[in-house]
C-alpha positions in Angstrom: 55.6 7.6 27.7 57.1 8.3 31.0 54.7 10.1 33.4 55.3 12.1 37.1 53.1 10.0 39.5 51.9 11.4 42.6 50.1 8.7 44.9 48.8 10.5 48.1 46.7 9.7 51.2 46.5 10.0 54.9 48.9 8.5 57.7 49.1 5.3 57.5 47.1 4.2 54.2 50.1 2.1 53.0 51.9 4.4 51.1 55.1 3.4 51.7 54.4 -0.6 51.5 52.8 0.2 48.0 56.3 2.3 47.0 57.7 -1.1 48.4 56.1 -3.2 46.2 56.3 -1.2 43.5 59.9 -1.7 43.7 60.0 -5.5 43.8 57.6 -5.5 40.9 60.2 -3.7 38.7 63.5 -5.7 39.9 61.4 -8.9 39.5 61.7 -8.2 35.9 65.5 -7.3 35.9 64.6 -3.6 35.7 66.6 -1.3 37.7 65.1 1.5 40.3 66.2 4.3 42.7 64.3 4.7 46.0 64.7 8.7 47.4 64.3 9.3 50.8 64.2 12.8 52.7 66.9 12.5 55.3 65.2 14.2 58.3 62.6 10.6 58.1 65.0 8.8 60.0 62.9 6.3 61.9 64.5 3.3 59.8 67.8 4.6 59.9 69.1 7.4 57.1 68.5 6.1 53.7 66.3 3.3 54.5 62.9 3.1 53.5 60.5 0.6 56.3 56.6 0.2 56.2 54.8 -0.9 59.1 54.4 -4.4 58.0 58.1 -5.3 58.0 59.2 -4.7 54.7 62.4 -2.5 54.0 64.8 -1.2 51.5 67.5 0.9 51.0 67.5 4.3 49.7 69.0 6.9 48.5 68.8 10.2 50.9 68.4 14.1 50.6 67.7 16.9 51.9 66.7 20.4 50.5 68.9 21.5 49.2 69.8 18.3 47.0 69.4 18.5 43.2 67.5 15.5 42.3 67.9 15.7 38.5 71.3 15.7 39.3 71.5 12.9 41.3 69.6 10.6 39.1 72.3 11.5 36.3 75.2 11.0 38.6 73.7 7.3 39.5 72.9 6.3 35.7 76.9 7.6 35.2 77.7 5.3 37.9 75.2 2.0 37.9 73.7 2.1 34.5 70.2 3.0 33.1 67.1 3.5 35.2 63.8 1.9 34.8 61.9 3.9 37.9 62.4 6.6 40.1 60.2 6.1 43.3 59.6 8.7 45.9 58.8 7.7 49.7 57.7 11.0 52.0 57.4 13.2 49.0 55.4 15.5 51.2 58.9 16.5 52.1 60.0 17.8 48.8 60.8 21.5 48.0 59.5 23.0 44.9 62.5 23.0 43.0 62.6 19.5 43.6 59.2 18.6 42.3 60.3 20.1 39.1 63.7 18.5 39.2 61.4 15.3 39.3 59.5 16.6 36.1 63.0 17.1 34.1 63.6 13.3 35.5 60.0 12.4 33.8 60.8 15.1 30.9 64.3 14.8 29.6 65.7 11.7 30.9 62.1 9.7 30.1 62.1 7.7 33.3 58.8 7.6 35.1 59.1 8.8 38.6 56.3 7.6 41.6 56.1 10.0 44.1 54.2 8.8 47.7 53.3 10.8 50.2 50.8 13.2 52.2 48.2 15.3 51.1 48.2 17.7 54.3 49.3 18.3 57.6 48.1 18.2 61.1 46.4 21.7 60.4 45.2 20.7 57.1 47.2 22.7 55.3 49.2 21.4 51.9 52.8 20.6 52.1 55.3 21.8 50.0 55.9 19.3 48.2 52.4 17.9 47.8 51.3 21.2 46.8 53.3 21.4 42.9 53.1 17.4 42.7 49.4 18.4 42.8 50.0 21.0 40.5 52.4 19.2 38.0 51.5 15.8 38.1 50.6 13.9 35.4 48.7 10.9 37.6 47.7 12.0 40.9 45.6 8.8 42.8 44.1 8.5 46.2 45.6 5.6 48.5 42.5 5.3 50.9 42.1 4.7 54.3 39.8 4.4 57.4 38.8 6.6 60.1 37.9 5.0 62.9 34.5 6.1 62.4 34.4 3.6 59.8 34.1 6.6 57.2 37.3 7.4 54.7 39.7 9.0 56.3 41.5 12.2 54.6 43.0 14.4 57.0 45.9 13.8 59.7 45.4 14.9 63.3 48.2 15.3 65.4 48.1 14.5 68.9 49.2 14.7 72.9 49.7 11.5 75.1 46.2 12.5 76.1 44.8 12.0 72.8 43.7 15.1 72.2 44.3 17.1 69.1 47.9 19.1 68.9 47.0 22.6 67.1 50.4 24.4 67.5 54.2 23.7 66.3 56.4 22.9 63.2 54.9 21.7 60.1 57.2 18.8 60.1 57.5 16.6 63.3 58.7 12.8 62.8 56.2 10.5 64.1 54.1 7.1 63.2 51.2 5.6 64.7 51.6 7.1 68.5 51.6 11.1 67.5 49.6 11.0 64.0 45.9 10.1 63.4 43.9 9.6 60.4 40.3 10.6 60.2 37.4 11.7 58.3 37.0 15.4 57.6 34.0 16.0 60.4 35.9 13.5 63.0 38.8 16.5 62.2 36.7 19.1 62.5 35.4 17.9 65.8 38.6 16.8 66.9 40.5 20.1 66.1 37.3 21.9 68.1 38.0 19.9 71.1 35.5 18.2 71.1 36.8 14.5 73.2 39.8 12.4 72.6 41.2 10.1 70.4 43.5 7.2 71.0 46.3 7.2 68.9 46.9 3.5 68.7 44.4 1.7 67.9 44.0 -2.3 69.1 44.7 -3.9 65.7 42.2 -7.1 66.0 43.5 -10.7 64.7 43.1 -11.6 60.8 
């Protein structure tokens, strides 16, 4: 039975390199997918999906106003059946979306794979993350690390100074040098003012 996967986490947990291989997985077998992609993401380009580690694809943009049940019809019209739907940045998605998604899952029986963020800078749900939660049939945890060496679950936003950003707009297009990942009292402290953290962290050698 096809099922509406949400698979959520911090910045910078992997999400998208997961999505990623997902992908491959499916065409591997000869099955057909369609990557979506919020256009305002476009640190890859518009429409294409890149992880940190080097891996890429192409996808399919939107915006909010985009009917996603409708565009997965339009593509099976014009390519052929669908095996997967995945979802990169679903944090993005509107609520009418989400529950485009569901028809996808409901109607058209093709399991959709929704990636993306939990909360933002503030702590605060997203849209989108907020009915996947809701309307999900799977919802899993991709896990990371703060650098406190505890999980991390919250995203801080910061200055060049390293010090935590508590003001502007919800969605602001960043990677490694404006977002943070940390454990729920590092954000707590962090968010009180309490010191500095560096946003990129030395990656040490394997």
């Amino acid at each position: 039975m096809a099922k509406l996967y949400f698979y959520y986490s911090a910045m910078n947990a992997g999400k998208t390199t997961t999505l990623l291989q997902s992908a491959h997985n499916y065409r591997e077998r000869g099955m057909r997918t369609a990557i979506l992609t919020p256009r305002l993401d476009h640190r890859a380009g518009s429409g294409v999906v890149a992880s940190r580690i080097g891996l890429r694809a192409d996808g399919m943009p939107f915006v909010a106003e985009t009917d996603l049940l409708a565009t997965i019809e339009a593509d099976i019209a014009s390519h052929g059946p669908l095996h997967c739907v995945l979802v990169d940045e679903a944090q993005f998605l509107s609520r009418a979306q989400v529950w485009q998604l569901s028809e996808v899952v409901d109607r058209l029986r093709i399991p959709v794979l929704c990636y993306g963020l939990r909360t933002d800078f503030r702590g605060e749900l997203f849209e989108g993350s907020q009915y996947l939660l809701a309307w999900a049939d799977e919802l899993q945890e991709i896990k990371t690390i703060c650098h406190t060496g505890s999980k991390a679950t919250m995203t801080v936003r910061v200055d060049e100074n390293g010090h935590a950003v508590q003001d502007g707009p919800q969605v602001e297009i960043g990677g490694n040098e404006r977002y943070v990942s940390v454990s729920r009292p590092e954000f707590k402290k962090i968010m009180r003012g309490e010191g500095r953290i560096d946003p990129l962290q030395i990656a040490l050698p394997l």
